[in-house]
N, C-alpha and C positions, 0 to 999 in steps of 0.2 A: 167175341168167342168165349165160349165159356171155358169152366176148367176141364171138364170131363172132354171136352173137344180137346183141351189143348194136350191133354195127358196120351189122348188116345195118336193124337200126331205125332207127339214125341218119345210115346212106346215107352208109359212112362217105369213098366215092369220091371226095365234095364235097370233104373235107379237107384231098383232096389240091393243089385249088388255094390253099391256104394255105401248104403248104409250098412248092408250086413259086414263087411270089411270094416266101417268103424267099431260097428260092436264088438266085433271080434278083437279089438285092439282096446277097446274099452275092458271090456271083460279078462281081456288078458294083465292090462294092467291093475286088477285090484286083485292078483292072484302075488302081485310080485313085493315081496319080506321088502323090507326096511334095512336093504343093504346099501353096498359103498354109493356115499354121494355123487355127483355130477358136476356138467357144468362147467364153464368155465374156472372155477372155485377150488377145483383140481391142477389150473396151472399156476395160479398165482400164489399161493401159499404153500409155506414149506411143508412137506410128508409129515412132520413132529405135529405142525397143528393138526392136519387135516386128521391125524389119529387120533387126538388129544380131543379136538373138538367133535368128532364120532363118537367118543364113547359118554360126552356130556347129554343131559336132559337138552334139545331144543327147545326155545321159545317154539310159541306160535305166533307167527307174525299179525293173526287176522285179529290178535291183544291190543295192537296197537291202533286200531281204532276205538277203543274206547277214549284215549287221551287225544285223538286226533280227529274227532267225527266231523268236525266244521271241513278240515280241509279233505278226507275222505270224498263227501257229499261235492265238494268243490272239483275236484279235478276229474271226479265221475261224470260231470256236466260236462266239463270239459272234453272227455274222452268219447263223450257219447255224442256230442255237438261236432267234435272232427268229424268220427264215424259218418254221422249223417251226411254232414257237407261233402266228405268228398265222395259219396255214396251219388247224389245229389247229380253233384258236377262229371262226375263219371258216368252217365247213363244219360247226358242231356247230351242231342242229337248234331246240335252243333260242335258242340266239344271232339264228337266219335268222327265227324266230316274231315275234322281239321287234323286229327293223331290217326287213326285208324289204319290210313292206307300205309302210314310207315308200319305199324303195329303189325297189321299183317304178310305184310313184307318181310321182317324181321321174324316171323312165326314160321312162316316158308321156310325161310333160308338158315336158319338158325338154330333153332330150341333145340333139336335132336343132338343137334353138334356140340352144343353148350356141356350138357349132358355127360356126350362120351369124352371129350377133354377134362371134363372137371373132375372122374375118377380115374381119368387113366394118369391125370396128375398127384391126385390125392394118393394111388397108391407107389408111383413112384417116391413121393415123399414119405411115406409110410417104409419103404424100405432103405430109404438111403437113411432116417433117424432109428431104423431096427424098432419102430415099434408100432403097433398095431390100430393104427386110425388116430391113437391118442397118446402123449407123452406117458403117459401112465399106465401103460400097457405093453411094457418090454417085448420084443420077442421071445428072448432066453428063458423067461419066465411060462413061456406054451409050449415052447419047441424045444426049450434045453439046447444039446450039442447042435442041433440041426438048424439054429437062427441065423446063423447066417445064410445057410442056402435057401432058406423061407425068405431073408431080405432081398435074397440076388431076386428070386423069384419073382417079389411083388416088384420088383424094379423090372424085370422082363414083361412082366406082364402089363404091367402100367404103361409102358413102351407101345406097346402092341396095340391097347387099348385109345392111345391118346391117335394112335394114324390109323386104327381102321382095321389094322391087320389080324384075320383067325378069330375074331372078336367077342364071338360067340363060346368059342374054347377057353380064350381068356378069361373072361366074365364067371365062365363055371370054376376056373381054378381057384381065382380070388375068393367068388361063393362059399367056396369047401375049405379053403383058409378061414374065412371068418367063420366057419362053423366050429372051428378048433377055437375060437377064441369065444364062442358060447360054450363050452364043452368047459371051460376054462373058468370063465369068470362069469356065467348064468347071465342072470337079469341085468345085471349091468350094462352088457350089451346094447340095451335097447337104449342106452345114451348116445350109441353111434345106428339107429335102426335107418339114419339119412343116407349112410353108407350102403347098406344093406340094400336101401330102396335102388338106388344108382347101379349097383352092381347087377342085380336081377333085373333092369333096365337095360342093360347092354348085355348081360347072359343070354336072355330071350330076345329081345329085339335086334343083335347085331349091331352093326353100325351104321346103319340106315344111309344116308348118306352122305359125300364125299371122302371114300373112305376108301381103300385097297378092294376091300372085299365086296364092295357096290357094284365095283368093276369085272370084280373074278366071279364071282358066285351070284347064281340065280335061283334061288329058294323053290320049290315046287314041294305038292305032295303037304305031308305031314307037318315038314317045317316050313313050308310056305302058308300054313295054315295056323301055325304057331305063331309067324312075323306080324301074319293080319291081323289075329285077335291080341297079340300083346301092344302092337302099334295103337290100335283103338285103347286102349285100359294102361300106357303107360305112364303117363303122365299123371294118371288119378292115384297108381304105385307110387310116385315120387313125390308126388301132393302127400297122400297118408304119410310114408313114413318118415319124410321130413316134418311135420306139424306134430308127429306124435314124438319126434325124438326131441323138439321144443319142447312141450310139454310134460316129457319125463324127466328132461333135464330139470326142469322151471321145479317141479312138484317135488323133487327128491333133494336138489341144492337150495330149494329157499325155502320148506314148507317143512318136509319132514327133518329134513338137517339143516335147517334155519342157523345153524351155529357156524355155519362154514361161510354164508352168505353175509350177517352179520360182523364176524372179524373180518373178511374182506371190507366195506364198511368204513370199519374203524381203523383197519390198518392204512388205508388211501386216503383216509379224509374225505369220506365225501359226502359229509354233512357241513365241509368250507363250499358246497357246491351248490347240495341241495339244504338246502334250510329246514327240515325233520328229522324227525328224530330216528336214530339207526334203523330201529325194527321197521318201523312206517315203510325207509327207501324199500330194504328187504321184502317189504310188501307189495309196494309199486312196480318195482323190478320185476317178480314174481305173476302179477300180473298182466304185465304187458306182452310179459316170454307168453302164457298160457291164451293170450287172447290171441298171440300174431300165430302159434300152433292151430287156434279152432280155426283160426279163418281159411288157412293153408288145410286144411282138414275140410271143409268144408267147399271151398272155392269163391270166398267173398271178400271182394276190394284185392283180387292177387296183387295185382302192380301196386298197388300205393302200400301193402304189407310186405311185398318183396324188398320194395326200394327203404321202405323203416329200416328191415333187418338188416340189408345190405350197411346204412348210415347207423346204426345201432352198433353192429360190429366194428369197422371202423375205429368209432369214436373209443370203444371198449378195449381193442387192440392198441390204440395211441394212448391212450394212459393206464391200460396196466404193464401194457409190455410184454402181452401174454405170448406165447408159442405162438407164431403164427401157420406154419403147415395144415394143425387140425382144421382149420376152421377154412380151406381152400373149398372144404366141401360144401361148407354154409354158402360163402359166395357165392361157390358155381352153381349151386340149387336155387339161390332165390334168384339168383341171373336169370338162371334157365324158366324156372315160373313165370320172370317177369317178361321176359321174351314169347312163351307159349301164353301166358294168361289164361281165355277162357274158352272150353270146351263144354261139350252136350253134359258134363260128370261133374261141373260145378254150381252150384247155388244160382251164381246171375248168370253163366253160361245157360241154364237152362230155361231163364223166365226172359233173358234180355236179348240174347244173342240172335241176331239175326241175318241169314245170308252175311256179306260183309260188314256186318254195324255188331260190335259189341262194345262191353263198356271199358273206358279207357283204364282208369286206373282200379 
């Protein structure tokens, strides 16, 4: 079969609003100043550095390949030689015989639900700590006298959210909360755009199923038309805005404000770990964030990029000791991708997926 056949079956015009959605997120972010940094680099270090080290000159970290070219060249094999392999092993058809039927089993029953539990928990926690998706983002500092009843709120709301209930109402509320916190702190925002994406996932889609309102309400008309088209294009929302809020994070805490990234670094020791020199890690690190964002952006290797960030974080939570609330979101999103995996809207979903056989990791 050729291409133009295979394009013409799979209508491949739709596609196109995949990529217009990344441009638009592309192009948006070269529009956005060289404000406050990101990142995990925001909980582990005290407010004196992190201001201290904002108003210094950043390295560039892409310096430290000059001193480090041999091992650069080496661990790019290396990373290009996983890629492959498990690219390889995941699309060989015995591999898909032997995981798939769990895989899609687990797609059925699951991925929606992953979903609406992981922000109706994220915002519960968001208001029982008073602050807004991230330690570093008070209430009282958006809302003044009114933070606390903003707290109670995302704790009502998150409530509702996590069983099902009105869900769609709730989703809009939280919506219109985080628009006060762009209203607030601009561009910054898009370090939490995974939240964003979650929220207008369950704004427009409801609670899809097992949920109060599966049971009470039956959509027709307008908003049953709304459910359909958001059901088809949700998951490709939660892919973008989670890969791009990797990505922003990665490019603004290790690239552009390389100095927050680096005293992290040094303050942990974690050149007793990794054998390079500071800037190099700060390089590595930076790369890996921006590769597992393309690939979540794109739809390539979900599960074995899921399951990285899910052991990525982790390890990064057990020794720095960071907050761990913010980052409920991270899990429950790479959860939820690695549960859904691939559809018509991703890379191998498009060229591999077939009837019951798609690629496992």
């Amino acid at each position: 079969m050729n291409f133009i056949s295979l394009a013409a079956k799979k209508n491949i015009f739709s596609r196109y609003q995949f990529f217009l959605l990344l441009l638009f997120f592309i192009l948006l972010s070269l529009t956005i100043p060289h404000a406050t940094a990101s990142a995990h680099e925001v909980y582990v270090l005290s407010q004196g550095e992190i201001s201290t080290l904002l108003a210094e000159q950043s390295p560039n970290p892409f310096s430290a390949i000059r001193t480090n070219g041999d091992q650069f060249l080496l661990w790019t094999f290396i990373t290009i030689l996983t890629i492959v392999s498990v690219f390889l092993i995941s699309i060989s058809r015995k591999v898909e015989n032997i995981f798939d039927p769990i895989l899609f089993a687990l797609k059925r029953k699951l991925g929606f639900i992953v979903v609406r539990v992981t922000i109706g928990l994220a915002l519960i926690a968001s208001g029982y700590y008073q602050s807004l998706f991230g330690p570093e983002l008070p209430l009282y500092k958006i809302f003044g006298p009114y933070s606390v009843w903003i707290a109670i709120t995302l704790m009502v709301v998150g409530l509702c959210i996590l069983f099902g209930f009105l869900t769609r109402a709730m989703g809009s509320i939280a919506l219109l909360i985080a628009f006060f916190g762009i209203y607030k702190y601009g561009f910054y925002m898009f370090t939490y755009s995974n939240y964003m994406g979650d929220i207008i996932f369950v704004a427009f889609l409801g609670a899809h199923v097992l949920s109060f309102d599966k049971h009470v309400f039956h959509w027709h008309g307008l908003l049953g038309s709304i459910e359909r088209f958001v059901e088809k294009y949700a998951f490709l929302i939660l892919r973008v805005s989670f890969g791009f809020s990797l990505i922003y994070a990665s490019m603004y805490a290790k690239f552009f404000h390389s100095a927050l990234a680096l005293q992290t670094v040094l303050d942990y020791h974690l050149t007793n770990y990794f054998h390079f020199e500071p800037l190099f890690i700060v390089l590595g690190a930076s790369i890996i964030e921006v590769l597992l964002g393309v690939f979540m952006i794109i739809g390539f290797e979900m599960r074995f990029t899921s399951l990285f960030l899910m052991i990525f974080l982790t390890m990064s939570l057990l020794y720095f000791g960071e907050v761990v609330w913010p980052h409920i979101v991270l899990f429950g999103g790479a959860l939820a991708l690695f549960i859904h995996g691939y559809d018509e809207y991703t890379i191998e979903g498009f060229f591999f997926k077939k009837a019951e056989h798609e690629p496992v990791l």
